[in-house]
Structure formats: structure tokens, C-alpha cells
C-alpha positions as CSV (number, residue, x, y, z in Angstrom):
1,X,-9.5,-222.6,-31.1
2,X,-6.0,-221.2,-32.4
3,X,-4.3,-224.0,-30.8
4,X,-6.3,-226.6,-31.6
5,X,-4.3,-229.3,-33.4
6,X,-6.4,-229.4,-36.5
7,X,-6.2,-226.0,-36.5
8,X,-2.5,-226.8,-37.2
9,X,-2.6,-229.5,-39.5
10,X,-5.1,-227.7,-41.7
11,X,-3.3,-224.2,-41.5
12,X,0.7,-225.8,-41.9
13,X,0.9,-226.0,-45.4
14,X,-0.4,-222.9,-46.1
15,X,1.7,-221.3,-43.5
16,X,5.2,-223.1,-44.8
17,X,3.7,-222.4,-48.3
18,X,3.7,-218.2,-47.6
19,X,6.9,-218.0,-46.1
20,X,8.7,-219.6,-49.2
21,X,6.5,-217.3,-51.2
22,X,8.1,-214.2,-49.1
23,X,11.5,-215.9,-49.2
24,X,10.9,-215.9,-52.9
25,X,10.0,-212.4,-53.6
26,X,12.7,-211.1,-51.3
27,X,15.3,-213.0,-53.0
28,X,14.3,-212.2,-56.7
29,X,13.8,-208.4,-56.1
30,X,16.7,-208.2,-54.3
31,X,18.3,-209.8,-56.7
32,X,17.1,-208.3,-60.4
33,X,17.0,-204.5,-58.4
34,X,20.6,-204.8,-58.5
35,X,20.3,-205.6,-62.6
36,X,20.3,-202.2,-64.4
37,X,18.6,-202.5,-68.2
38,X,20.9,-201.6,-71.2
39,X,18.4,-198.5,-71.9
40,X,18.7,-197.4,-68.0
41,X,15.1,-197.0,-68.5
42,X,13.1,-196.3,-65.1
43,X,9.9,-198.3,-64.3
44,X,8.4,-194.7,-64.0
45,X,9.3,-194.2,-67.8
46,X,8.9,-197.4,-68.8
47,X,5.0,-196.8,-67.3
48,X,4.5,-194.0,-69.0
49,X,5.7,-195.0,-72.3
50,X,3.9,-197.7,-72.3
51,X,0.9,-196.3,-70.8
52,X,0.3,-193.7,-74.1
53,X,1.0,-196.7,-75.9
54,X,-1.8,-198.4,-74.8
55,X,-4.3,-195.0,-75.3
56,X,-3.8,-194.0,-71.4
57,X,-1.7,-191.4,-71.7
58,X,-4.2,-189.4,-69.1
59,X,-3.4,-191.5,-66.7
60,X,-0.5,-190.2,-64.5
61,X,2.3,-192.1,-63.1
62,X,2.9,-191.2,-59.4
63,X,5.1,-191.9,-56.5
64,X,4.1,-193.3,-53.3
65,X,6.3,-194.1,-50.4
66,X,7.2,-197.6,-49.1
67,X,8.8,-200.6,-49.9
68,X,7.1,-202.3,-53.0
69,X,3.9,-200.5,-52.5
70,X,3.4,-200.2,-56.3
71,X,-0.4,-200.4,-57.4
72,X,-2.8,-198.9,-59.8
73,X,-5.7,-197.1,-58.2
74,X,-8.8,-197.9,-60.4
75,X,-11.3,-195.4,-58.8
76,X,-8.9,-192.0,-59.3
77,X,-7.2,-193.8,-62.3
78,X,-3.7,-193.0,-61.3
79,X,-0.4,-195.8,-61.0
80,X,1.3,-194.9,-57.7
81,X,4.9,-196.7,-58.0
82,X,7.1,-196.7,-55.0
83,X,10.8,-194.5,-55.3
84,X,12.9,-197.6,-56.1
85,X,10.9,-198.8,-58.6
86,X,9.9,-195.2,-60.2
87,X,13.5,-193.7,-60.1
88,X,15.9,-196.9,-60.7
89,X,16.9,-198.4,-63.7
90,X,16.6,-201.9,-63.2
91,X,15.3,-205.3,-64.3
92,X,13.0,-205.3,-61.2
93,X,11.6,-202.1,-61.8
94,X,10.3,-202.2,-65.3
95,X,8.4,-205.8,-64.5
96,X,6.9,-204.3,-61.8
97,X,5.9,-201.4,-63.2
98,X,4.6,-202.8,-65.9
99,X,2.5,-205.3,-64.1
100,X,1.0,-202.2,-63.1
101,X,0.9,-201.0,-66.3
102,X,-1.2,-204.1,-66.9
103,X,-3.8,-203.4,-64.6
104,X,-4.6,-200.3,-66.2
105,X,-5.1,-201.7,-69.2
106,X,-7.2,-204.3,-67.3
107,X,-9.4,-201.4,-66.2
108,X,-9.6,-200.0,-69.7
109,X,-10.7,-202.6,-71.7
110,X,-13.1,-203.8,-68.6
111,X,-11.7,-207.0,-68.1
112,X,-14.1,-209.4,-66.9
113,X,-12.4,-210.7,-63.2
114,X,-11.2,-207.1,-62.5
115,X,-14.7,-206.0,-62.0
116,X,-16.1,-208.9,-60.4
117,X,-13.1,-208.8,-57.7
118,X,-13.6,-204.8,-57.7
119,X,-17.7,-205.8,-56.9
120,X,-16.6,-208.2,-54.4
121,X,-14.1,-205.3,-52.2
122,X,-17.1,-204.3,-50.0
123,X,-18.3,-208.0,-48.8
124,X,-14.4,-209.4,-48.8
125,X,-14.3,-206.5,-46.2
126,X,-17.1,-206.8,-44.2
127,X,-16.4,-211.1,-44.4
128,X,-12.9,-210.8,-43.3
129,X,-13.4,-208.7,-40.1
130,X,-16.6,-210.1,-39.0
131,X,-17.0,-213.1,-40.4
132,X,-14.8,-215.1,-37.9
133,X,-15.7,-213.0,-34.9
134,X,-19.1,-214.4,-35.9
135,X,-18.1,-218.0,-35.8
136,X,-16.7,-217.9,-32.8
137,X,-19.6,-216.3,-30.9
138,X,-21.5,-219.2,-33.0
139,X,-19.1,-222.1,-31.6
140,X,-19.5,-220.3,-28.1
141,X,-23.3,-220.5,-28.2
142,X,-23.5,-224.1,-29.7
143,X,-21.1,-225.4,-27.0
144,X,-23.2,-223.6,-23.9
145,X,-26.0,-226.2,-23.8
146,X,-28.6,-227.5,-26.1
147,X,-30.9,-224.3,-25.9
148,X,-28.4,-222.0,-27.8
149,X,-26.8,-224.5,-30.0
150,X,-29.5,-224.2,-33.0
151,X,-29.3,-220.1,-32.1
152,X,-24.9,-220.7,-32.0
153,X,-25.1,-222.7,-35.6
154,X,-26.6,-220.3,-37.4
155,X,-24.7,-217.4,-36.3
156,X,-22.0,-219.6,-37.1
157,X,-23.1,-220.2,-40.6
158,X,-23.7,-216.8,-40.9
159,X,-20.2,-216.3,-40.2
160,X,-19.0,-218.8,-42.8
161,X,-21.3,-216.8,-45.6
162,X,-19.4,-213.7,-44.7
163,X,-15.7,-215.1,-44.4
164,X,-16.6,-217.2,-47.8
165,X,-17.1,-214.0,-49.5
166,X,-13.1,-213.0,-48.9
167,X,-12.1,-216.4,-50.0
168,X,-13.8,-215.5,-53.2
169,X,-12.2,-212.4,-53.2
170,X,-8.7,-214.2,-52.9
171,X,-9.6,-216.9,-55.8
172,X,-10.9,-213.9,-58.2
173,X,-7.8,-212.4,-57.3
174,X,-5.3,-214.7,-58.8
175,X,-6.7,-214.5,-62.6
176,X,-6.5,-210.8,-62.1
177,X,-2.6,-210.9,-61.2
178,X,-1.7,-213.5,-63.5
179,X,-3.6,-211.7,-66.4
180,X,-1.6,-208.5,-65.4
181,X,1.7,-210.4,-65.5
182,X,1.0,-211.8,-68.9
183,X,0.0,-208.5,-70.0
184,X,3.6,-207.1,-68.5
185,X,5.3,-209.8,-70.2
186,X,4.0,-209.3,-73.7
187,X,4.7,-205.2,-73.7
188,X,8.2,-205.8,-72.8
189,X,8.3,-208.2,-75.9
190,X,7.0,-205.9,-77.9
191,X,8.2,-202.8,-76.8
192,X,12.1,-204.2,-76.9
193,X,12.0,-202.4,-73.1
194,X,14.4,-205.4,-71.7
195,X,16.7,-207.6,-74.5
196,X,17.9,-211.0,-73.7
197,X,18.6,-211.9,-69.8
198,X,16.4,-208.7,-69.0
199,X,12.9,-210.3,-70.0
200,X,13.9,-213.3,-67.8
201,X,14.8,-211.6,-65.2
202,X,11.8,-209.0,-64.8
203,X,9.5,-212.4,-65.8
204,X,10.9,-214.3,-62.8
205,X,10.4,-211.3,-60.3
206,X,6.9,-211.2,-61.9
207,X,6.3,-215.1,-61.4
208,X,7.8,-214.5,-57.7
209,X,5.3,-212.3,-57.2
210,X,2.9,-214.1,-58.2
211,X,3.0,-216.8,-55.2
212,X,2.1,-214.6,-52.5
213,X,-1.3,-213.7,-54.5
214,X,-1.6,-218.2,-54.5
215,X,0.1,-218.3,-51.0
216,X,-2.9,-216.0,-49.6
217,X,-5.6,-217.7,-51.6
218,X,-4.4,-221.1,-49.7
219,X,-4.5,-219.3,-46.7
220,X,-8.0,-218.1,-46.7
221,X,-9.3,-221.6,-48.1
222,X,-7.5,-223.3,-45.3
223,X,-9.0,-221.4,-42.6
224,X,-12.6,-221.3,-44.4
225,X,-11.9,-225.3,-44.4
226,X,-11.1,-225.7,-40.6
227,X,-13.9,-223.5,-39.6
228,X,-16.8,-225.3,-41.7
229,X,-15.3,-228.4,-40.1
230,X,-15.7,-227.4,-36.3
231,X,-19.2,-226.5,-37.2
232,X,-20.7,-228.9,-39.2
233,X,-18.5,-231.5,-37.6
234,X,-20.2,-230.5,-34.1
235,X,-16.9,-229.8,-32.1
236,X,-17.7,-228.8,-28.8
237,X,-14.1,-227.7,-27.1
């Protein structure tokens, strides 16, 4: 199935789309962590200053290792920020951070696609693992002989249902980082965190960022596309 050459057509796009998106991300954190702020502010106290100004002052700022690994934890309420974006100083560091920053004020003031994509974690799961081992045992089945294929499109379907749900999951996704961004963008306004070239800098590694939440979402609705094809369009190799 992986080689088939609609497989290929379908998923190309997508695929050139994700490596300019990691090309992207590379090249503008590389670029702006080199960029120290005026205030040699860290992201760590940038996150914490502007965590107490948004009323979360109980939620601590922590440091967890790897590369970029930066994310707010919404069960334990605790932002984990990896060393070189806690401990440095630069332009990089405090849009990031504060991206972070943004989800926890997403979780505070429940915003609407935060808990739907937070409801949807258990399914996108579940639909991402199994859902295409399902279609394939459906496509097997439907191509044996006539006696399985009704049995073989229904797994199938079944299969769709389940991957479908971590397309979703990707789609919610995107209002939920772009929301977080925006939020990012306006404390660093207010705040007076970055002046001048700063703000454009930490907005473009924020923007960066933001195509390999899109890049994935066109992933997943690609490959949701080419299966629903093979079985509703009756493909038999």
C-alpha cells in the first residue's frame, strides 16, 4: 500500500510541505537564539513574570531536558521549559516561553478548543495506533474473495472512524497554537519584554512554529484522504 503511486501523489505535498516547515523552525530558532534582549531577560523569568501577571503565580516554571521540548502540562498545572530556553536570554526564548505562557492562560480562562482537543487525547490515541492497522486488515479481507469483502469494508470503515478522530485532533489543534501565539504576542506588547526588532523576531520564531502544527494537520488529512479512497473506491491491489 505504502508504495502505491497514489499513495504518493496524495501524501507529496504534505510531505515537501513538513520538511520546509522543519527547515523553517530550524532556521529561525537558530537564528533569533543567537539574539540576546536588551533586558537579558530569560524565557524562565519572562514565564514567571508574566505568569503572576496573569493570576498564575501558583503555577511553577520548570525545566525539562531536550531540545525545544517546552510545553505546559494542563493536568499537574506546571510549564516545563527546556535549559536553552529557561536559562538564555534571547529573542527565541521569551516567544517561546511565552507561547507557553499562553497555554496556561488558555487553561485558566477555559478556553473553548483547549478542552475540546484535551477531550479528544484519548480517541486521537486509540485512532492513530489502530485505526490504520484496522484498514489494512479491512482492505486485506475485502480483497480475499467476495465472502469477506462486506466483513473487510466494515472493519475498514471502522478504521476510518478511529483514524478520523486524530485528524480532528490535528484540526482542533491549530486554533489552540495560534490562539497561544496571539496570546504571546500581545503580553510581550504589553509587558515591554522585547522593544523594537525583539517583538519581530520572537513573533517570526512563533509564526515558524506555527507551520509544523499546519504541516501535521495536512499530513493526517492526506492520509485520512488516500485511505477513504482505496475503500470506497473498491481498490483491490
Amino acid at each position: 500500500m505504502f508504495f502505491d503511486p497514489l499513495y504518493l501523489i496524495i501524501m507529496a505535498p504534505a510531505l515537501i510541505f513538513m520538511i520546509y516547515a522543519q527547515i523553517k523552525v530550524k532556521s529561525t530558532y537558530s537564528k533569533f537564539s543567537k539574539v540576546y534582549n536588551q533586558k537579558k531577560i530569560t524565557g524562565a523569568q519572562a514565564a514567571s513574570q508574566m505568569l503572576k501577571s496573569n493570576g498564575l503565580a501558583d503555577v511553577p516554571v520548570e525545566t525539562v531536558q531536550g531540545k525545544l521540548t517546552d510545553h505546559y502540562d494542563p493536568t499537574k498545572k506546571v510549564l516545563r521549559l527546556s535549559p536553552e530556553v529557561a536559562n538564555t536570554p534571547s529573542v527565541a526564548a521569551i516567544g517561546i516561553a511565552l507561547h507557553e505562557v499562553g497555554h496556561a492562560v488558555q487553561h485558566q480562562t477555559k478556553y473553548a478548543f483547549m478542552g475540546v482537543r484535551s477531550a479528544l487525547v484519548p480517541a486521537a490515541n486509540i485512532g492513530s495506533t489502530l485505526g490504520w492497522i484496522l484498514i489494512f486488515i479491512g482492505i486485506l479481507l475485502m480483497g480475499l474473495s467476495k465472502a469477506f469483502a462486506d466483513f473487510g469494508s466494515l472493519i475498514a470503515m471502522a478504521g476510518i472512524l478511529l483514524f478520523a478522530a486524530a485528524v480532528l485532533f490535528t484540526l482542533v489543534t491549530l486554533p489552540v497554537e495560534f490562539n497561544a501565539s496571539n496570546r504571546a504576542r500581545q503580553m510581550i506588547k504589553e509587558s515591554g519584554l522585547l522593544v523594537g526588532p525583539e517583538y519581530d523576531g520572537a513573533s517570526a520564531v512563533l509564526s515558524a512554529a506555527a507551520l509544523t502544527y499546519v504541516a501535521a494537520m495536512l499530513q493526517a488529512v492526506a492520509q485520512l484522504l488516500y485511505f477513504v479512497l482505496i475503500v470506497f473506491g473498491g481498490r483491490r491491489d
